[in-house]
N, C-alpha and C positions, 0 to 999 in steps of 0.2 A: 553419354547418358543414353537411355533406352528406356522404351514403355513396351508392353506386351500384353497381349488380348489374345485370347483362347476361345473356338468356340468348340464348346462339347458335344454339339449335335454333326458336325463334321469330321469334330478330331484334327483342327486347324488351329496348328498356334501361330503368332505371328507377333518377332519381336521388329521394332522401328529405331533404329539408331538416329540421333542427332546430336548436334554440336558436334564438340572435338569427339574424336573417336578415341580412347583410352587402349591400353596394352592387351590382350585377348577377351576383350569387350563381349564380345559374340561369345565367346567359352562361360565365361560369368553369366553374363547372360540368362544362357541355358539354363544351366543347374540353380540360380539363382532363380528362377522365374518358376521351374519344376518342383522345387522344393514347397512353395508358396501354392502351387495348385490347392484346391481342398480335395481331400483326400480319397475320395471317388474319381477324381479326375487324373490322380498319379498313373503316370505312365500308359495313359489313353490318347498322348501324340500321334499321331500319324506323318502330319503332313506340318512341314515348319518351313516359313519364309521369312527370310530375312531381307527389311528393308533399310538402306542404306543413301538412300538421296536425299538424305538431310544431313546428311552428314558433313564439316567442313574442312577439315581436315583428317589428315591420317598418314604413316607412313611404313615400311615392311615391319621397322621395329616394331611397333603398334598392334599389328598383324600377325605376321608369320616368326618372328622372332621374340613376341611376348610370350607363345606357346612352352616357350622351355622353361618356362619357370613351370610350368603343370608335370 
């Protein structure tokens, strides 16, 4: 799961992973969270971090080998 906070006076978005970590989680993520901006704020990212130390699980599958399905 993930929450995600933007702020538009910096152009800092910033999503937070927790719990299990799901299959290209961070990829969804993104576009899921981008799409949701309101619409002055599309595509005004700059700076994106991702945070990960709630996270409790996770494996490559998860990671690097969810990616093929994209």
């Amino acid at each position: 799961m993930f929450e995600y906070y933007y702020n538009g006076e910096s152009h800092l978005g910033c999503i937070r992973h927790f719990g299990e970590f799901q299959g290209a989680e961070s990829t969804i993520a993104m576009l899921t969270t981008q799409s949701q901006l309101p619409e002055k704020d599309k595509g005004t990212v700059e700076f994106l971090v991702f945070d990960f130390t709630r996270v409790t699980s996770a494996n490559l599958q998860d990671t690097d080998g969810a990616l093929h399905r994209f």
